[in-house]
C-alpha positions in Angstrom: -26.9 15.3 10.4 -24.6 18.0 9.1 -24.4 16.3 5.6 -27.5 14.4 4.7 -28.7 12.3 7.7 -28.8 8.2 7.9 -29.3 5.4 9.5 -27.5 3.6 12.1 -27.6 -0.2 12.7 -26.1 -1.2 16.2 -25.8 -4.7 16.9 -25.3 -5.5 13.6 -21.4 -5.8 12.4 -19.8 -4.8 9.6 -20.0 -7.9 7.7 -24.1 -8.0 8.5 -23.8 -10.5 11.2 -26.1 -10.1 14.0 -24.2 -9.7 17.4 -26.9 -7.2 19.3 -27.0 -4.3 21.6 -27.6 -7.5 24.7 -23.5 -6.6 25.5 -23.5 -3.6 26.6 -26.5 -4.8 28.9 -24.1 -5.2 32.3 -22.4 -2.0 31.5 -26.2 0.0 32.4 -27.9 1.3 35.1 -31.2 -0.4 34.2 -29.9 -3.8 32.4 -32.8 -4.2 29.8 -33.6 -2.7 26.3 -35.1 0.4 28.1 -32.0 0.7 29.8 -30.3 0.7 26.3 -32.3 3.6 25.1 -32.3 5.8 27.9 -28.1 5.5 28.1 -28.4 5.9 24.0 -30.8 9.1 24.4 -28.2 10.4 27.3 -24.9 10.1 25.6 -26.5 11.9 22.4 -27.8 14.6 24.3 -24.5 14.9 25.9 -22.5 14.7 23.2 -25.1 17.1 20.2 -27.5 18.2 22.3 -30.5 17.8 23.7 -32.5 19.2 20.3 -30.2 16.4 18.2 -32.0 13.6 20.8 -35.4 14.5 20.5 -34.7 14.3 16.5 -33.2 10.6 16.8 -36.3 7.7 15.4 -35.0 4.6 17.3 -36.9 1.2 16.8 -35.4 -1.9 18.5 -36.5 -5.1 16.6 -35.6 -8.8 17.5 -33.3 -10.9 14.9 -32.1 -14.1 15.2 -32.1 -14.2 18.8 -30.9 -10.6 19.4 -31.5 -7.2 19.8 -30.6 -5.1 17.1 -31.4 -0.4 16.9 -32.3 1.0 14.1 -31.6 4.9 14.4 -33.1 7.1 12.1 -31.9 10.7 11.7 -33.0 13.5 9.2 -30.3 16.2 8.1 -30.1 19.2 10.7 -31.5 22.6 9.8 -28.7 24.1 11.4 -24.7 22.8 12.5 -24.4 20.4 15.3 -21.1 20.5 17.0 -19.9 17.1 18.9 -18.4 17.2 22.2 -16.1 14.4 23.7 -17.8 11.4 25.3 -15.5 12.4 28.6 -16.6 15.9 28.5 -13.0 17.7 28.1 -12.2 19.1 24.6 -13.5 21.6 22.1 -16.7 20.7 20.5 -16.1 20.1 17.1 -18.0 20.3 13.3 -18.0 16.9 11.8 -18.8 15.6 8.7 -19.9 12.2 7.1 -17.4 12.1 3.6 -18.4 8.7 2.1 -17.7 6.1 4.5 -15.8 8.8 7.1 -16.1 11.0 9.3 -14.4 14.9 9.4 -13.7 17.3 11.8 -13.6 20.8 9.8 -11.6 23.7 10.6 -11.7 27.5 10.2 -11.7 28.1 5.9 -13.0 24.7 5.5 -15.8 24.5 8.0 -16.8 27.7 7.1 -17.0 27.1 3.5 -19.4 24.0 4.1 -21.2 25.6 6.3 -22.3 28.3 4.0 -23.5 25.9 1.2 -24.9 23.3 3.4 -27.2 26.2 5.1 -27.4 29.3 3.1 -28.4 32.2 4.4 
């Protein structure tokens, strides 16, 4: 959201296999696909905000036998700040360079800031 946005694929790995999002199944409160979403919804709003939730498009489609999310997210009109999954720690600006991600500090956060979202 802080550079351009994207599109996340989850249960899909990084050579395009299918695996799905059925794993983390046990792991929920409510053990289904709506269980999935309402633990993805959560740990976003804990860990951008509840504004940064309400912005994610998620459509769960069935391949090959799985489940796999597609997460849709527009870039932010504003900085979003991360905070820890475990809740201790400094929230903290991260960016998306190519295939990385960020943090950036004081000049350089600053700096990006500025361009990203003139005044």
């Amino acid at each position: 959201m802080n550079a351009h946005g994207g599109t996340l694929l989850v249960g899909v790995t990084d050579d395009g296999e299918i695996s799905g999002i059925e794993g983390d199944f046990p792991f929920l409160k409510k053990r289904d696909i709506d269980g999935w979403e309402l633990w993805l919804t959560d740990a976003v709003a804990n860990a951008l905000g509840k504004g940064v939730a309400a912005e994610l498009d998620v459509k769960i489609a069935e391949l090959d036998g799985h489940h796999v999310a597609r997460i849709d997210i527009g870039p932010s009109a504003e900085p979003v700040f991360g905070t820890p999954p475990n809740g201790q720690g400094k929230p903290a600006f991260l960016v998306r360079i190519n295939n990385t991600t960020h943090e950036l500090l004081g000049q350089d956060a600053h700096a990006y800031q500025k361009k990203r979202w003139p005044a």
